[in-house]
ZAMARGU-4260 file (C-alpha; in steps of 0.2 Angstrom, whole numbers, plus 5000, padded with zeros to 4 digits):
<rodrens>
0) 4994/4765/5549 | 4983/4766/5533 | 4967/4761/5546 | 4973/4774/5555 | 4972/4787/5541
5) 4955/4784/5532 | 4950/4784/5549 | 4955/4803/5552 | 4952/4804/5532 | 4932/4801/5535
10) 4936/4815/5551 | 4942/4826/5539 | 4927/4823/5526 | 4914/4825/5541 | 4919/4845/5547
15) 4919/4846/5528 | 4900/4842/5529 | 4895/4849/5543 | 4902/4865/5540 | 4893/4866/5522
20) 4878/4859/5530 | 4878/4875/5544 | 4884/4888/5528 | 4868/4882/5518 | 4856/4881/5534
25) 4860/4899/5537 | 4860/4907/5520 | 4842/4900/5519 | 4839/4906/5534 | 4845/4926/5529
30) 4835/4921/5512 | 4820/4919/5520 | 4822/4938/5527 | 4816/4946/5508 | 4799/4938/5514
35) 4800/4951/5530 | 4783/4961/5533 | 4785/4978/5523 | 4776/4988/5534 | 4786/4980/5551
40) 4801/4984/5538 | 4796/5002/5537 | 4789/5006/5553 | 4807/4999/5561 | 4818/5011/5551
45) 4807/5026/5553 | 4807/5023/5572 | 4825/5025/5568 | 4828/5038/5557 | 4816/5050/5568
50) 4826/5047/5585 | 4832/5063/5590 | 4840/5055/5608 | 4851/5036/5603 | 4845/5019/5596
55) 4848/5010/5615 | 4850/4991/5608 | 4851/4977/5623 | 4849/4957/5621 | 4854/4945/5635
60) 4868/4931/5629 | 4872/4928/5611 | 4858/4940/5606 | 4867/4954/5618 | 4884/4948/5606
65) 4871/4955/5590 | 4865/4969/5598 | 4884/4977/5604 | 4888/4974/5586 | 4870/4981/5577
70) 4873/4999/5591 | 4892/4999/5583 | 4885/4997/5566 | 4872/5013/5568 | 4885/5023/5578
75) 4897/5023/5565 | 4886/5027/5551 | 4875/5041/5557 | 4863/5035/5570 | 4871/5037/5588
80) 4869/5020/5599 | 4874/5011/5611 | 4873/4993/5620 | 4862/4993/5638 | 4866/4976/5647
85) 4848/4970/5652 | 4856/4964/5670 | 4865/4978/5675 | 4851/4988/5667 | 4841/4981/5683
90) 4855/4988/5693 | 4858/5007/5691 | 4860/5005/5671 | 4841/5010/5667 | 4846/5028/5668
95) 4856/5027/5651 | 4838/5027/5642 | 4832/5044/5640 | 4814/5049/5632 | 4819/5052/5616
100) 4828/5038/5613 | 4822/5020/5605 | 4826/5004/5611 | 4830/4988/5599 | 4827/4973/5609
105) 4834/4955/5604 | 4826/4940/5610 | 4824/4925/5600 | 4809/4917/5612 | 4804/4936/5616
110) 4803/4929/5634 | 4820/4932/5638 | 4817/4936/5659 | 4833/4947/5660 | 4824/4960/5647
115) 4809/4962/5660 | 4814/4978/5669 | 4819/4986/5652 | 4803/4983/5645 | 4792/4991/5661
120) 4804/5005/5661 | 4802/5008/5641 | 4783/5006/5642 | 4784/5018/5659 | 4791/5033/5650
125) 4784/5032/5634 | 4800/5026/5624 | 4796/5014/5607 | 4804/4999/5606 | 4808/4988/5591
130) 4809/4972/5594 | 4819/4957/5585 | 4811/4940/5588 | 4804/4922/5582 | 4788/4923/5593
135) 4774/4936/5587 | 4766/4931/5603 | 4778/4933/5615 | 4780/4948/5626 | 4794/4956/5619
140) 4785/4956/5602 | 4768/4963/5614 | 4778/4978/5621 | 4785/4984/5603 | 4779/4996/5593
145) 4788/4987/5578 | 4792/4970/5575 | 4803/4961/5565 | 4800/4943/5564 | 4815/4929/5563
150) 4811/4913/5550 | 4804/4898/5559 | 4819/4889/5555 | 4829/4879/5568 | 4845/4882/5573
155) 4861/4877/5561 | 4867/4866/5574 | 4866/4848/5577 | 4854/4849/5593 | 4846/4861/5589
160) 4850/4872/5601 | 4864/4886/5601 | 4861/4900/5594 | 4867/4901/5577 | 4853/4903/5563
165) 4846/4915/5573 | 4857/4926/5578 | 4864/4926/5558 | 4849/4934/5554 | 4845/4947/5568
170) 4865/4953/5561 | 4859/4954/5545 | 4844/4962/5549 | 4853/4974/5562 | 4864/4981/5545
175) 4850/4981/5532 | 4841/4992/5545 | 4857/5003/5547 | 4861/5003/5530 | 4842/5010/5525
180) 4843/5022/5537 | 4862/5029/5531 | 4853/5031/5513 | 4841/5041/5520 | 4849/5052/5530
185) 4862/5056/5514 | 4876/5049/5526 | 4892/5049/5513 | 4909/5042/5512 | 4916/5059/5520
190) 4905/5057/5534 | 4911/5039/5537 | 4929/5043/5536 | 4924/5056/5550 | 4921/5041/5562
195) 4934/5030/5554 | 4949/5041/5555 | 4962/5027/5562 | 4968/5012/5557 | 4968/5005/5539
200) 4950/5009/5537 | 4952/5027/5538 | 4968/5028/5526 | 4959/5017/5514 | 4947/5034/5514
205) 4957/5048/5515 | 4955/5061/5500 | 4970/5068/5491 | 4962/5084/5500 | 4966/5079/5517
210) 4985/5075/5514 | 4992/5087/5501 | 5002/5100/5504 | 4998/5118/5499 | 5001/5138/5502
215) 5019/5143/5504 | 5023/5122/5504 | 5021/5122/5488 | 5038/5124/5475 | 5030/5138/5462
220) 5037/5144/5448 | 5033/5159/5439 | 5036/5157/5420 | 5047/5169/5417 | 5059/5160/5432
225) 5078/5155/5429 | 5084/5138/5429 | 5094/5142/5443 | 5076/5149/5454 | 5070/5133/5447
230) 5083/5121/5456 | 5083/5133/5470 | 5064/5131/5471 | 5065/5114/5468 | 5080/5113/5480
235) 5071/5120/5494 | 5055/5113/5495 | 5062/5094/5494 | 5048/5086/5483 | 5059/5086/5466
240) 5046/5093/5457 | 5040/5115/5454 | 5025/5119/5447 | 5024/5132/5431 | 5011/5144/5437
245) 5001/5160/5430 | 4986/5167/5438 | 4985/5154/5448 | 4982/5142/5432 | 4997/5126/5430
250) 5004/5127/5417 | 5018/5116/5417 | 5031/5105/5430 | 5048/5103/5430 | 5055/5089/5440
255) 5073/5079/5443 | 5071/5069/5429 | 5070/5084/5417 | 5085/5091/5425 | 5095/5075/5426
260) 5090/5074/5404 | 5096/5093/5403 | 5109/5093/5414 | 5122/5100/5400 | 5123/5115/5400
265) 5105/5118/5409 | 5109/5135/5419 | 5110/5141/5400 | 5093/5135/5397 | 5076/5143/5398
270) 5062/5136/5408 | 5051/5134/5394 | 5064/5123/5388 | 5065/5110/5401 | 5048/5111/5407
275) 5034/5096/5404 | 5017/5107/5397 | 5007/5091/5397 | 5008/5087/5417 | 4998/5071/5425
280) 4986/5081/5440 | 4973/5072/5452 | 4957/5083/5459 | 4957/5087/5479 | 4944/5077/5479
285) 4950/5060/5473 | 4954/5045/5485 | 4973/5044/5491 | 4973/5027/5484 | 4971/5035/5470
290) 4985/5046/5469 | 4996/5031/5476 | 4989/5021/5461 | 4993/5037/5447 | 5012/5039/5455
295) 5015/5021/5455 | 5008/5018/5434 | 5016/5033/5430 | 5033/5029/5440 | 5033/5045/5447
300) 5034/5053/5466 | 5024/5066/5465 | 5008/5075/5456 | 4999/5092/5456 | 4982/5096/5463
305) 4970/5107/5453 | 4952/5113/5455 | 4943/5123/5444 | 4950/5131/5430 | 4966/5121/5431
310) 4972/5132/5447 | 4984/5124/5457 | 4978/5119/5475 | 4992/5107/5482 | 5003/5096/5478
315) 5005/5077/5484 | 5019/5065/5485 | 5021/5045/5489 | 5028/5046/5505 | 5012/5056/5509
320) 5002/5041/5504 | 5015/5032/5511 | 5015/5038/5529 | 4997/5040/5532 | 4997/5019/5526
325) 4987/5021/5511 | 4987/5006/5500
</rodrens>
């Protein structure tokens, strides 16, 4: 029994050292990129950032794996792309390539026979190609009007053989050319929330803009009001809060809690009596997390919107935040 654990015990210890072995071979490995040629660097992204059609990316096997993730990566933050299967390019698919486009071709030996066709067809109508390889010799590299060399280092695996080390870095260097291009083209958060509107993502993005409520939503209050407007108001609207306004300008909130802390006598009471003048508010502007974050410090359930000038725009609550999955 105890043979039978140090034997899975040294087991153990050897996927322990493998897989640190494979980490450290592959961080080298993207390392070694900072020594990339500037020029092939440059020439890449402007190729890129001057297409006017779509960044066509195709790769045959593990490479065509990189190159369905590096089109995704471009699409979603400002560059339109898409993933052309080399074999069925050959069959029909060649007509997805447009003059006006640019191709990104993935090969590690560059000699990748699937690519072929592509290449002729590219070369035929005058389309530029970059193209991510080890061999600055090999065809693919020939046909490119930008090349972008991998490290001669070998592969992370054991036999040297599947791919691994390479593929790492024509990821990396897939979303270090996206990520140039974005910065150029000015592409902001906004933008990315445009193409992210689902899922977690897109709620982790979402502006206390795009979920307040406003216009006749909002509970207002003019100074001058009643206590009984004000529970009315309050009442009506359902978010347990009404806004003090004047010219547009906030000038104070009266919520549930100031009623429950008032409630004697508090239809004999003046607003100004019951009313907080020193209000927490957010900016349209601000991240819903942020909000989320505000109401949860502040143990509250709601908070006012301003803009300029302090004018009232909107008004969001938590189970805004809530719904829309904010955290």
């Amino acid at each position: 029994m105890n043979d039978a654990a140090e034997i899975w015990g040294h087991v153990l210890d050897g996927f322990v050292t493998r897989f640190t072995e494979v980490v450290a071979k592959e961080a080298d490995a993207v390392k070694a990129l900072a020594l990339a040629d500037p020029q092939a660097i440059a020439a890449a992204c402007q190729l890129i950032f001057d297409c006017r059609g779509r960044v066509i990316c195709s790769g045959m096997g593990k490479s065509g794996h990189i190159a369905r993730k590096i089109a995704a990566t471009l699409s979603s933050t400002g560059t339109p792309a898409h993933f052309v299967h080399p074999g069925e390019a050959s069959h029909g698919d060649l007509g997805m390539i447009q003059p006006g486009d640019v191709l990104l071709a993935l090969s590690n030996s560059g000699e990748t026979r699937e690519l072929a066709d592509v290449l002729t067809y590219a070369a035929r109508r005058a389309i530029p190609m970059i193209a991510i390889t080890k061999s600055a010799d090999s065809a693919l590299a020939r046909h490119a009007a930008a090349v972008l060399l991998l490290p001669d280092m070998p592969e992370a695996c054991s036999i040297h053989m599947a791919p691994t080390t390479s593929t790492t870095c024509s990821l990396v260097i897939g979303d270090a050319m996206a990520v140039a291009v974005m910065q150029a083209r000015g592409f902001q958060r906004e933008d990315f929330l445009g193409f992210h509107p689902g899922g977690k993502l897109g709620a982790q993005l979402l502006t206390v803009e795009h979920l307040m409520h406003k216009g006749a939503a909002l509970p207002v209050l003019a100074p001058s009001a009643s206590m009984e407007e004000a529970i009315l108001e309050m009442t009506s609207k359902g978010f347990g809060i009404a806004a003090v306004v004047e010219d547009g300008r906030l000038l104070a909130v009266v919520t549930d809690g100031d009623l429950r802390r008032n409630i004697r006598n508090i239809l004999d009471k003046a607003v100004s009596e019951v009313v907080n003048y020193t209000p927490k508010v957010i900016a349209p502007g601000a991240l819903a997390s942020e909000a989320l974050g505000m109401m949860n410090a502040l143990r509250v359930n709601a908070l006012c919107v301003v803009g300029e000038n302090n004018n009232l725009v909107g008004l969001i609550h938590l189970h805004d935040c809530l719904r829309a999955e904010v955290a």
